[in-house]
N, C-alpha and C positions, 0 to 999 in steps of 0.2 A: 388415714392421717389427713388431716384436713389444716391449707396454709391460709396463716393470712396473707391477707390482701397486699400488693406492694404501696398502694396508696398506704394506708393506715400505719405499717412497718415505716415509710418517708417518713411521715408526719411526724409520729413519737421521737423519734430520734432528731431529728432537721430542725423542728419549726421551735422558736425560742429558747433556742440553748444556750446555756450558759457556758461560755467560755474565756473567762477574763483572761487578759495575761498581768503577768506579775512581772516584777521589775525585781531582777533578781540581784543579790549582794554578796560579794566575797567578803568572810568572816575569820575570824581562827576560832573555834568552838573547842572550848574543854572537853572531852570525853566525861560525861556523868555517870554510864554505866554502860557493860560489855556481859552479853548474857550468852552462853552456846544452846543453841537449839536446833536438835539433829547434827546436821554435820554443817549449819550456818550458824551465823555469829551476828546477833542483834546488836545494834550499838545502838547509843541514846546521848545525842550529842549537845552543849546547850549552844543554839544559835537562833537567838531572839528574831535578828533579820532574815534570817531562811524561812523560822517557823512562820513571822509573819504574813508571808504571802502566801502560806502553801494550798493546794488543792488536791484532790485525789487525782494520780497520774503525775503529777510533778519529779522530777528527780534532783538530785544534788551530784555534783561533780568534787570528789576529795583529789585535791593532794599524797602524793605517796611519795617514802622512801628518805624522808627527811629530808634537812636543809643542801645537803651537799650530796642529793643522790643524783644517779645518773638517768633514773627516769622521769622522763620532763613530761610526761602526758598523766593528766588526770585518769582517774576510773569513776562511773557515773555509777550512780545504785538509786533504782526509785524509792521514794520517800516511803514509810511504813506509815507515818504516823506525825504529828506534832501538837505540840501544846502551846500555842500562842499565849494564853492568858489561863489564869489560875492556878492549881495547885501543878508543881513542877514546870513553870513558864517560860517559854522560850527553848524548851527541847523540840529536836526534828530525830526522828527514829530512821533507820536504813537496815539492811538486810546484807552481809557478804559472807559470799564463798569463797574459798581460798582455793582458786584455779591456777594462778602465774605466781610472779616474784613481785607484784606490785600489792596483792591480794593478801597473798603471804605476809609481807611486811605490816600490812594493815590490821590482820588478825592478833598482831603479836602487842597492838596497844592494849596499854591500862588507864583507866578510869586516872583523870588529874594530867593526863596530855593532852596536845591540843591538835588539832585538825584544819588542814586551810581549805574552807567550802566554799564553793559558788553555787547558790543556786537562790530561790526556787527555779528550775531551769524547764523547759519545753511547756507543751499546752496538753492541759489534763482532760481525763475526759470529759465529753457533751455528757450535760446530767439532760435528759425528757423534761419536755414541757411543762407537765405534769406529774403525777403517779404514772407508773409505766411498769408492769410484771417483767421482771429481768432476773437472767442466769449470768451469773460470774464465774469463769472458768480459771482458774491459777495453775499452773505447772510449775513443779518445785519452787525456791522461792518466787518467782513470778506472783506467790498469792499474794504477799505483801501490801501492791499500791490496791488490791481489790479490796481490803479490808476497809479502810476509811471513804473507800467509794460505797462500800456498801453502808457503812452508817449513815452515808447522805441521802444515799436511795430512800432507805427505811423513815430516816426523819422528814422524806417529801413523800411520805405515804406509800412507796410502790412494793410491792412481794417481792423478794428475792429468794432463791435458789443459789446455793454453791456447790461449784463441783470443785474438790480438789486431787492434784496427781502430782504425780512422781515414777521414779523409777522402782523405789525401793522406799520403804518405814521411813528411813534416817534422810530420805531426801527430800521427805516433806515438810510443809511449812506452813504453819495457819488453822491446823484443822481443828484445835480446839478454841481457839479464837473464834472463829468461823461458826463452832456449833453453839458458842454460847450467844452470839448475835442473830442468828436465824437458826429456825429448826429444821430447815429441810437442806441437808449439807451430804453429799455424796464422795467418799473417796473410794479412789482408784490408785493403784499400784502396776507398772509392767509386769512385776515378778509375783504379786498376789502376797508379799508381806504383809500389806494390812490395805481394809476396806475390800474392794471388788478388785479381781485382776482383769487388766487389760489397762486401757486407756481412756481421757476424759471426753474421748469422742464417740466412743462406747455408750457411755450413759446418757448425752448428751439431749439427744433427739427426744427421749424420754423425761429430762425435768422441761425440754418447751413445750409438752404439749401437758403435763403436768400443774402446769403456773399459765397457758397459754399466752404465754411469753412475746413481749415485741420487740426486747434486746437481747441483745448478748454481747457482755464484757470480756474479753480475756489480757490476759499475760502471760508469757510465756517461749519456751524454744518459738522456732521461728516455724519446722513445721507443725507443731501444734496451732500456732495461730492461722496457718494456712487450711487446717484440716478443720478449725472449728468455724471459721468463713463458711469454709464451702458447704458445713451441716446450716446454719443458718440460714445461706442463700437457700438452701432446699425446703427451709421452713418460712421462705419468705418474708423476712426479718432481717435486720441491720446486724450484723455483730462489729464494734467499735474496740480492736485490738491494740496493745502497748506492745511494739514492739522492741526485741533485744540485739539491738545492735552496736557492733564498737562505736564508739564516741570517745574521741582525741581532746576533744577544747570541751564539748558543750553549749558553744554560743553561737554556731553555724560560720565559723573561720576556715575552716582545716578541711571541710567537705570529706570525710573520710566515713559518716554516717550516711552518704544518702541512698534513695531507695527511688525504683523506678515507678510511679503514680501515676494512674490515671486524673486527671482534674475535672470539674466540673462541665468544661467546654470539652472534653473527651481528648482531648490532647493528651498525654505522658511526656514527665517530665522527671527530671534527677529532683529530691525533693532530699530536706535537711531532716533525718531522724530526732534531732536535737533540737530544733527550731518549729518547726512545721510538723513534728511530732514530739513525744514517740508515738503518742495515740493517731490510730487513724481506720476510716472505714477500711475494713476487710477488701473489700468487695472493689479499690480502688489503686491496692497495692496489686503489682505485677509480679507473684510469689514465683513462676518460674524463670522470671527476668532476673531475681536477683543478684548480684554478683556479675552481672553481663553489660554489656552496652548496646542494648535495642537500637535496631537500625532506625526504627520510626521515633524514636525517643527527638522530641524537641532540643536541637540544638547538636545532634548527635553529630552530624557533619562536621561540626567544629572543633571535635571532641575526638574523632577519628585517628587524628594522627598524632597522639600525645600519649 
């Protein structure tokens, strides 16, 4: 196995990236259309002000439970997809699974109701300088915001590779999307229902040296994202992860997203999932700190007794 270099893996990822931010809008969006695939539920919503800022990696933060429910906290779903202009303009596409009662409730809309969004919300992924060979990794819907990331890849020139997973057949999401925009698309299953059994970290090692790869994208559970970090730091490579965390507001209010970060000046610090993510280098998130309150964490003393 042979890595690259960490200079070259910086450079691709770091040096001129794009990452605008958008100024994001609460709308009430028509539901246009509701499609089930597998055991998720596509929605296709028209919000002219969402779509128009969107980028790959963006999310939207819905409203649940009607005018007089008693759940007051939004639920965030990254962006699939949108059409700012042309045929069907001003739709933003999303992805949900029906886990809780806010989720629930959501699945039960039809096409001609309407939805209160804010977004486009957090900062999307750093697209490479240039052309740049990269592997997209999706776990169950996680594949979602990778789809329109990869049509930008492809349109600035660079090879892509996708791996997609799940647990099972019905938990996957993307993978004939996926094969019709690139040809080199690997699935994996835990249970060996369909594609390879195992997992996407399984395959993983094998499309970067395949594509000699200088990213890696993923989505996904949180330790999938941890587990595909640590194959890329092995292959001396960036991997640039979306992570899936509760997110209360979406607008960095409520701090109930954050995550413990290293920063540039090496410090760690609580860091806003919603704001300052969801995406973030792999390699900078503190994956067995989560959930905890690191003694050395910047600020941590004042944080101690609350």
């Amino acid at each position: 196995m042979t890595a690259r270099t960490p200079d070259r893996a910086t450079s691709t990822t770091s040096a001129a990236i794009r990452v605008a931010q958008s100024r994001p809008v609460q709308e009430l969006g028509e539901i246009f259309a509701v499609a089930r695939v597998g055991e998720y539920y596509q929605f296709t919503v028209i919000a002219p002000g969402v779509a128009a800022g969107f980028q790959p990696g963006h999310f939207v933060a819905v409203a649940v439970g009607g005018e007089n429910t008693s759940m007051v906290l939004r639920r965030a779903f990254a962006l699939y997809g949108a059409t700012p202009s042309g045929k069907f303009a001003g739709t933003v596409q999303f992805v949900v699974a029906a886990h809780g009662p806010g989720t629930r409730w959501l699945v039960q809309r039809r096409p001609g109701e309407l939805l209160d969004l804010v977004g486009p919300l957090g900062t999307p992924f750093p697209m490479p300088s240039g052309p740049a060979p990269a592997v997209l990794v999706g776990g169950g819907y996680g594949t979602a915001p990778l789809i329109p990331l990869t049509e930008a890849l492809l349109s600035a020139g660079s090879t892509v590779e996708m791996i997609v997973g799940a647990a099972s057949a019905a938990k996957l999401f993307g993978e004939l999307v996926a094969k019709r925009l690139v040809g080199g698309v690997t699935v994996t299953t835990d249970d060996g229902s369909a594609g390879i059994q195992g997992r996407v970290t399984d395959v993983l090692p094998a499309a970067i040296e395949r594509i000699n790869a200088e990213v890696v994208y993923a989505c996904g559970p949180m330790p999938m994202l941890r587990a595909v970090g640590d194959v890329a730091r092995a292959h001396a490579i960036h991997a640039q992860v979306a992570v899936e965390e509760a997110m209360a507001c979406g607008i960095g209010v409520c701090m109930t997203c954050v995550l413990p970060v290293r920063g540039a000046d090496g410090a760690s610090r609580f860091v806003r999932s919603c704001v300052e993510g969801p995406v973030f280098d792999a390699d900078r998130v503190r994956w067995a700190d989560v959930g905890t309150l690191p003694d050395d964490l910047v600020g941590a003393d004042a944080m101690a007794g609350h």
